[in-house]
N, C-alpha and C positions, 0 to 999 in steps of 0.2 A: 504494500500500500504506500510505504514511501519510500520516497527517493533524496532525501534528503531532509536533515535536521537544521542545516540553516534557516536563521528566523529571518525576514525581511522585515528593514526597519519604517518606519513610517517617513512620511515628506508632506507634512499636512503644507508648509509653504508652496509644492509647486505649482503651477501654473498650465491650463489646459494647451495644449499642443496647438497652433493653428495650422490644422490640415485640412480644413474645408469643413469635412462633414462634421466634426464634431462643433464647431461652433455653430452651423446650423441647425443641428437635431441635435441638443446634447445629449433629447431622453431616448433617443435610438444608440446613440454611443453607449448610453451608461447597461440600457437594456442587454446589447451586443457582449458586451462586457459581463454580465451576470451568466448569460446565455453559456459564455466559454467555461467562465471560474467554475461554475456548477458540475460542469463535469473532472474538471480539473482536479477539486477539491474532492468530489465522490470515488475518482480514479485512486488518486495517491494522496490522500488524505489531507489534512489540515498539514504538517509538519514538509512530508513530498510534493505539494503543491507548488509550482513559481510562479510567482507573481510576473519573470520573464516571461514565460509560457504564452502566458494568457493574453500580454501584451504582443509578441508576435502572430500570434494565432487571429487576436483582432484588427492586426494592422493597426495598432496604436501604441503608446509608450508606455512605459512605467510611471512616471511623470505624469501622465493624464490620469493613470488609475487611482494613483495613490492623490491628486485633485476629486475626485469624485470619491471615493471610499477613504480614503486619508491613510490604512496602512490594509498591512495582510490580512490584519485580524477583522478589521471591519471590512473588509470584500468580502470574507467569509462568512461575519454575522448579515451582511445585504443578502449573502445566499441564502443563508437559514430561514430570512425573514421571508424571502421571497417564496421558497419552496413553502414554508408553513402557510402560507400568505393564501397559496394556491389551493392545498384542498379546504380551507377554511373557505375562500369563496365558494368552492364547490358546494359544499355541505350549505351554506346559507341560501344558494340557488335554486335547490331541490325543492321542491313543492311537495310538501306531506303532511299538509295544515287537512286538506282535506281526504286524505285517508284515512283508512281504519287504522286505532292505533298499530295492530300488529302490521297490518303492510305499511305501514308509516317506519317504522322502528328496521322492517327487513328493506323497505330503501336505501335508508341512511345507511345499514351495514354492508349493502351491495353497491354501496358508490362508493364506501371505502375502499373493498374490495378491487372496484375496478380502479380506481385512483392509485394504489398500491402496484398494482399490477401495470399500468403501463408511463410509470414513473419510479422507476426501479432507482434512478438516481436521488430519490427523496430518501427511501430506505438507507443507501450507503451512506447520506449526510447524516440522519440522526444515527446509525451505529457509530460513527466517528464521531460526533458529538459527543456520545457515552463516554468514548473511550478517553474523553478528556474532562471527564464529570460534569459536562452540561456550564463549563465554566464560560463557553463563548454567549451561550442564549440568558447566562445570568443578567448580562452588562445592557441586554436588549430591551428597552422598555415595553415595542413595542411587538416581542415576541412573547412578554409577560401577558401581556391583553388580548391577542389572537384567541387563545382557546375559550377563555368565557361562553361567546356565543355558540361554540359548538355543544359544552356541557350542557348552556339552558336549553339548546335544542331538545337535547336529548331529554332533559327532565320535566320540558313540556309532551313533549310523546308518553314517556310513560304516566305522566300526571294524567292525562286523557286514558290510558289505560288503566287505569284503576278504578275512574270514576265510569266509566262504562263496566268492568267489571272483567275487561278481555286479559287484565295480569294481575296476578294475585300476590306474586312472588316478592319482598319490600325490596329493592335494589337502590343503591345510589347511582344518580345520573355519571358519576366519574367511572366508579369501577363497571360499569356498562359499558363503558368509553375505551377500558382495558381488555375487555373481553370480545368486543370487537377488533380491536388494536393488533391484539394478542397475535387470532386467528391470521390476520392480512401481510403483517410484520413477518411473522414466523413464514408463512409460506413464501413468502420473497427472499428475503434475507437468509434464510440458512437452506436453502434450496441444492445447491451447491454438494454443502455438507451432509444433507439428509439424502442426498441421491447416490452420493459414496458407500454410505453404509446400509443402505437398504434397495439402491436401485433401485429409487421412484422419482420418477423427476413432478416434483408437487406443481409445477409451471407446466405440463405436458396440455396442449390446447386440448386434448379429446377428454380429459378432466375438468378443464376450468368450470363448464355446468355444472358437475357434481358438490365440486368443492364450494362453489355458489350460493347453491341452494342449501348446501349443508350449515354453511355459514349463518343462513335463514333462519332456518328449522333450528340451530344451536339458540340464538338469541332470544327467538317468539316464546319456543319450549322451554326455558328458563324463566322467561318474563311470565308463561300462563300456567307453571309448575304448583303445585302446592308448599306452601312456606315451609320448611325445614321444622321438625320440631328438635325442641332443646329439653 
């Protein structure tokens, strides 16, 4: 994952490059920019990532990146934000005010699903994330406020399922958030490794329906279980 432990320093002073495009479209430069680092950083991590790279690859400088992002560290937290940024619009786009709560709740879990799946680079940023204990998204304020609305989603859907009477199960809106997570995460991310030691590729297209709906049927059959006795 990386290629080097060289830290690149910040240059909050430099000054954007004047090569035409970027003083015309800056938010297409800065865009084009996110576009490269993203994979850059999901390739060979926060540590292997250069910041050279990413400026030849865009046809711009170091000096324009580190003007627009200010150093490594913040191209990286623009990536997190951006990547989080995206299935959070997702998730608030979905329309499932007016379904039943359970096909409302197996929505939300099958656009996770699909979002997971064909943004495999979101997966490798927040494994690398972990692997430096979540210290880059601390500093981000506004990667602290992204999830809110996902969880009230979620604790409006089942709030509707309870007062209809279609989930009996008590859940909190977060750990419902993990158990979807869980399922979509684990199949992208250790795909690799679970294919080594069991030869199944959990990605294989003539599965993905299966694993879909399984996904469905996991969360509804939970949410409409009888409550555990103590």
């Amino acid at each position: 994952m990386s290629r080097s432990t060289n830290t690149e320093t910040s240059a909050t002073s430099a000054q954007p490059a004047h090569d035409g495009r970027s003083v015309r479209d800056p938010d297409r430069t800065r865009g084009e920019i996110l576009d490269v680092a993203t994979n850059e950083f999901a390739t060979h991590g926060f540590a292997g990532a250069r910041v050279d790279e990413i400026a030849a690859r865009t046809r711009t400088t170091k000096r324009m990146i580190y003007y627009y992002f200010e150093s490594k560290e913040g191209l990286f937290v623009a990536v997190l934000e951006r990547a989080y940024g995206t299935i959070r619009r997702a998730e608030q786009s979905v329309d499932v005010e007016d379904l039943d709560p359970a096909a409302a709740i197996r929505r939300l879990a099958e656009l996770t699903f699909d979002h997971h799946e064909s943004h495999p680079d979101f997966i490798r940023l927040v494994s690398i994330e972990n692997i430096h204990h979540g210290e880059h998204m601390t500093k981000s304020a506004t990667l602290r406020n992204l999830n809110s609305p996902a969880i009230e989603l979620i604790q409006r859907i089942i709030e509707r399922g309870y007062a209809s009477g279609a989930f009996r199960r008590p859940v909190q809106a977060i750990d419902l958030h993990v158990m979807i997570s869980a399922f979509c995460v684990f199949r992208i991310a250790n795909r690799h490794t679970f294919g080594a030691i069991f030869d199944h590729d959990l990605t294989d297209p003539a599965l993905r329906d299966r694993y879909r709906r399984m996904l469905g049927d996991m969360v509804v059959g939970y949410l409409a279980g009888e409550p555990a006795r103590v």
